[in-house]
N, C-alpha and C positions, 0 to 999 in steps of 0.2 A: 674870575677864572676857576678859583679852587669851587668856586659856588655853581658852573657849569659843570667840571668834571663830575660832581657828587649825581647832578638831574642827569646825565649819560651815564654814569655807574646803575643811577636806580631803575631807568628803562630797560639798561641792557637785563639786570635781575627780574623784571618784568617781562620780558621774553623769553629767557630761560625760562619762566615758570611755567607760561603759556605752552614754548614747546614740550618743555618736560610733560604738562597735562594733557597736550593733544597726544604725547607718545605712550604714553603710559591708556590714556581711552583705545588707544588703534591697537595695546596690545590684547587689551581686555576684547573687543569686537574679534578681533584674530581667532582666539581662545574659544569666545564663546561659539562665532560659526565653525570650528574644528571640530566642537564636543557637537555642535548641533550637525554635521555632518557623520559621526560616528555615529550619533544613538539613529539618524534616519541609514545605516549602511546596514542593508538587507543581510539576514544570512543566505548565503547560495547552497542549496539542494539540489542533489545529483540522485532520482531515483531509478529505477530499471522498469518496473509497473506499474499499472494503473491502479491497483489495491496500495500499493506502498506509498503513490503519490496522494491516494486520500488520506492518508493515516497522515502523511508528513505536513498535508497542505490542513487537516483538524488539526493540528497541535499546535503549528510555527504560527498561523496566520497571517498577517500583515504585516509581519517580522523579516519574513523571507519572501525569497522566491527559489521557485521549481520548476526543475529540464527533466521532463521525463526522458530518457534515451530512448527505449521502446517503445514505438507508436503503438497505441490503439489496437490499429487493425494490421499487424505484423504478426509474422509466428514469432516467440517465443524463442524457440528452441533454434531456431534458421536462424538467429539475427546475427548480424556484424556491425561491428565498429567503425564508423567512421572519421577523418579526422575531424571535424568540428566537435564529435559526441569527445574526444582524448580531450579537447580543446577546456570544453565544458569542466572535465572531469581536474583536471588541472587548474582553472579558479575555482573550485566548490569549496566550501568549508565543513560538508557532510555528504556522505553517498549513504545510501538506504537500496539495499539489496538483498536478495533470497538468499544467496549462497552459491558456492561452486557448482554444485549438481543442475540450477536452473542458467546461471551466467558462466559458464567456467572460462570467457575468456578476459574475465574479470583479475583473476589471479593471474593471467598470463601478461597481463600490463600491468601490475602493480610495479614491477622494477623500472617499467621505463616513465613512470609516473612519476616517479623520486618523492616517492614519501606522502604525494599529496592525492585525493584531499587528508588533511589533517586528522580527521576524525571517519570513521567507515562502521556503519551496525550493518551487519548480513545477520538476518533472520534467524536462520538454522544455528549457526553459533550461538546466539543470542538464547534461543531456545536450550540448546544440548548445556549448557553453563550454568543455566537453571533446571534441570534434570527434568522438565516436561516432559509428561507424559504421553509416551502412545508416538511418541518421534521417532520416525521411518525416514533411515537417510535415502534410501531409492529411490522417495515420494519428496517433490520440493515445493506439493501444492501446499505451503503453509497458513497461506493466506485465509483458506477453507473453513480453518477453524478459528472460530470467537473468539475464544479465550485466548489462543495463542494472540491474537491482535491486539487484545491489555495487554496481552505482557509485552509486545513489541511497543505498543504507546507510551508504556511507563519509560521501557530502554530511552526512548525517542526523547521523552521530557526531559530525561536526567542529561542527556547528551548536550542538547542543545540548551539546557542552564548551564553548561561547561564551556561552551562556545560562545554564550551571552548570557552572563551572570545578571545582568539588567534586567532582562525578561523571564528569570527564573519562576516566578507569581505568573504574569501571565503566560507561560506555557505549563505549569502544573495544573494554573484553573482549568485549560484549554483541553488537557488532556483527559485529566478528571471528566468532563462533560464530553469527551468521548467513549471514554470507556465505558461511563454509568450506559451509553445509546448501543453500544457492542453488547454488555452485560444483558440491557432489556431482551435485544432480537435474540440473544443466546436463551435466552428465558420461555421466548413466543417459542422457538425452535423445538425445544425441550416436550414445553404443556402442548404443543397442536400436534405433534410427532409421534406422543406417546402411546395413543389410543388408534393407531390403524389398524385399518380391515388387514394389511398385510405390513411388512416390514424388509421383505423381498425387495432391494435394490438393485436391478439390473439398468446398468450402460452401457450402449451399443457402441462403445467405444472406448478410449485408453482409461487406466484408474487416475483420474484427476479428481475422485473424489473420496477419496482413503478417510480423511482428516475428519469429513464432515458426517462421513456413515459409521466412525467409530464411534464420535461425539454423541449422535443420537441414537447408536444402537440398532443400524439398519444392518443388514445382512447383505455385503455387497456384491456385487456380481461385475466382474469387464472381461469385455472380449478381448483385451491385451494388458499387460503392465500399465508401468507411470510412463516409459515412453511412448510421446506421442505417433512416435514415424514407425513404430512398428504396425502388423497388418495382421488381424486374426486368423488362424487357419482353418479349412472346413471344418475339423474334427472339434474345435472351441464355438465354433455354432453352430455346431449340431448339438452340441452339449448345451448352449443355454435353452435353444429351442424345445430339448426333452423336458429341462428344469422349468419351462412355464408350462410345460402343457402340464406335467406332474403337480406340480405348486397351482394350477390355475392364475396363474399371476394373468391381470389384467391388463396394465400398461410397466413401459420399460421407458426410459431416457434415452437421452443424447446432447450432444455436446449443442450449445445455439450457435458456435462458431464454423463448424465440421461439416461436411458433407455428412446429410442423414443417410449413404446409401447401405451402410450395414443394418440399420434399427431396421430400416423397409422393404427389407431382406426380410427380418425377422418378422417383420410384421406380416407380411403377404403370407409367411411360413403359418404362421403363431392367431393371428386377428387380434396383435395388441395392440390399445393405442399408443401413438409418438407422446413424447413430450420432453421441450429441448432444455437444459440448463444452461445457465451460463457459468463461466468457470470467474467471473469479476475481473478478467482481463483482456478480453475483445469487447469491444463496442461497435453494435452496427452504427452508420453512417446519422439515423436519425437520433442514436441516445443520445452520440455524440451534438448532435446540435440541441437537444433539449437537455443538458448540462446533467445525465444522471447519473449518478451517484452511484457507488461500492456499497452502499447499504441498501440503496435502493434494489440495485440486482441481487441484491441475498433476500432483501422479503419478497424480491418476486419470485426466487428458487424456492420458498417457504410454500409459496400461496399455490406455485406449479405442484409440488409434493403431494400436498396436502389434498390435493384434485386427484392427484394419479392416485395416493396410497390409499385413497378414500376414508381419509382422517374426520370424525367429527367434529363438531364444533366443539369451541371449549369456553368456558366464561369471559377467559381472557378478548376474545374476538368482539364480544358487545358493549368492550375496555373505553 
C-alpha cells in the first residue's frame, strides 16, 4: 500500500514537471511572438506633400508606412480635410509638414486631435530654430531648396530614433545616403548654373521659386507674390515685357502644373520661348505611373534651366 502511494506521489511530481515545462515554453513563444510583433509594427507617417513623403519614405524605409494626405494632383492651397485624413492623423506616430502658412488648417485641429500624433516636424519651425538662412516666412516653398532638405532629413533621423530607438543605425545610414544625393544635385546646381549666357529668371507666374533663385544667385522675376490665387495686373506685364525686351532675355518659365496662359501672353508679346517647371509637388498622371521621384523632377528643372539660361557645359556633365 505504502509501496503504491510513494509510484502515485512520483507520477503525480512527474506531471507537475511536465506541465510546469510545457507552461513555462507557451510563456517563452507568448514572449517571443509579442517582441517579434513589435520589432515588425511599422512606424505610421502622416505627411501633407509629395517632396515631404520622399524625404520620409528615403529615411524610414521598410520601417514605416506613409498617408500622404494631399494627393498628387490637388491644389495645395484649396485642400481640405476630410474625416478619414483626421482619422489617419490620429494613429500616426509622426506628421511631417511645411508649416502653418502652406497647411494652416493643421493648427486649427490640433486641439481636437488631443495631443496626437505624438511627435509632428513642420518645416519652417524646423528651419527658423536653426537660424537658416535666407527663410522668407511669406514664401512656404521650402522644399525648393537643397540644403534646407538636409537639414529636414537629419530633423527626420533624429525623430524617428526617438520613436524607434531599434532602428536608430539604420535610419542614420538611410539618411546619410540621402543627404550625401541632395548634397551632389545641390553641387550639379551650383557648377551648371554658374556660367549662364544670362541669370535673368522670369515666371510667368506666382514666386514658387524664391528659395531656389536665391540658392543659385538667379535674379528673379514673378508676375505675383507666393500666393498662388492671386492674378497679375496689366501694369506688372507690361513691366516684365519692357524688362525682356531691355535685358534681351530669351526664354522665361512657368509653372508645369498651371495654365501657361500668362507666359503666352508674354510670349506672342516678347518671341520668348516657354519652358515649364515643376514645383516637386503636382505629378502628371504618367510620372505618377512611372514611380518619379522628387529628385528626379529637380534634375529635370536643372537640365530645363540650363537650356533656357543657355548655361555651358561643365566637366561635371561627362562625370
Amino acid at each position: 500500500m505504502i509501496k503504491k502511494k510513494i509510484q502515485c506521489k512520483e507520477l503525480l511530481v512527474k506531471k507537475i514537471k511536465v506541465l510546469f515545462s510545457g507552461l513555462i515554453g507557451l510563456l517563452l513563444l507568448v514572449n517571443l511572438l509579442i517582441g517579434h510583433s513589435q520589432e515588425n509594427q511599422k512606424i505610421r507617417i502622416v505627411t501633407t506633400i509629395f517632396p515631404l513623403t520622399e524625404i520620409a519614405r528615403a529615411v524610414v524605409g521598410n520601417r514605416g508606412d506613409i498617408f500622404q494626405l494631399i494627393p498628387t494632383g490637388a491644389e495645395v492651397h484649396d485642400f481640405q480635410l476630410r474625416p478619414s485624413d483626421v482619422s489617419h492623423l490620429h494613429q500616426a506616430d509622426l506628421i511631417l509638414a511645411v508649416g502653418p502658412r502652406l497647411e494652416p488648417w493643421l493648427k486649427k485641429i490640433e486641439g481636437a486631435l488631443n495631443g496626437k500624433p505624438g511627435h509632428k516636424i513642420y518645416f519652417y519651425e524646423e528651419l527658423e530654430s536653426e537660424d537658416f538662412p535666407g527663410l522668407v516666412e511669406a514664401d512656404p516653398h521650402l522644399w525648393l531648396d537643397l540644403k534646407a532638405d538636409e537639414l529636414l532629413t537629419g530633423a527626420l533621423v533624429k525623430t524617428l530614433g526617438e520613436i524607434d530607438p531599434g532602428g536608430q543605425d539604420y535610419y542614420r545610414q538611410r539618411g546619410q545616403r540621402f543627404q550625401a544625393e541632395l548634397s551632389a544635385l545641390d553641387r550639379a546646381f551650383k557648377e551648371q548654373l554658374k556660367t549662364c549666357s544670362s541669370d535673368i529668371f522670369i515666371v510667368a507666374g506666382h514666386q514658387a521659386f524664391g528659395y531656389l533663385a536665391r540658392r543659385y544667385n538667379l535674379e528673379l522675376y514673378s508676375l505675383v507674390g507666393a500666393n498662388p490665387e492671386a492674378r497679375p495686373g496689366l501694369k506688372k506685364i507690361q513691366e516684365i515685357i519692357e524688362l525682356i525686351k531691355r535685358e534681351k532675355v530669351k526664354a522665361i518659365f512657368y509653372e508645369s502644373s498651371v495654365n501657361p496662359y500668362y507666359a503666352q501672353t508674354i510670349a506672342r508679346e516678347t518671341g520668348v520661348k516657354l519652358y515649364p517647371l515643376s514645383t516637386g509637388v503636382h505629378l502628371k498622371p504618367e510620372e505618377v505611373e512611372k514611380n518619379v521621384s522628387f529628385l528626379q523632377l529637380m534634375k529635370q528643372n536643372l537640365e530645363t534651366m540650363r537650356t533656357a539660361l543657355e548655361c555651358p557645359e561643365t566637366r561635371d556633365d561627362h562625370d
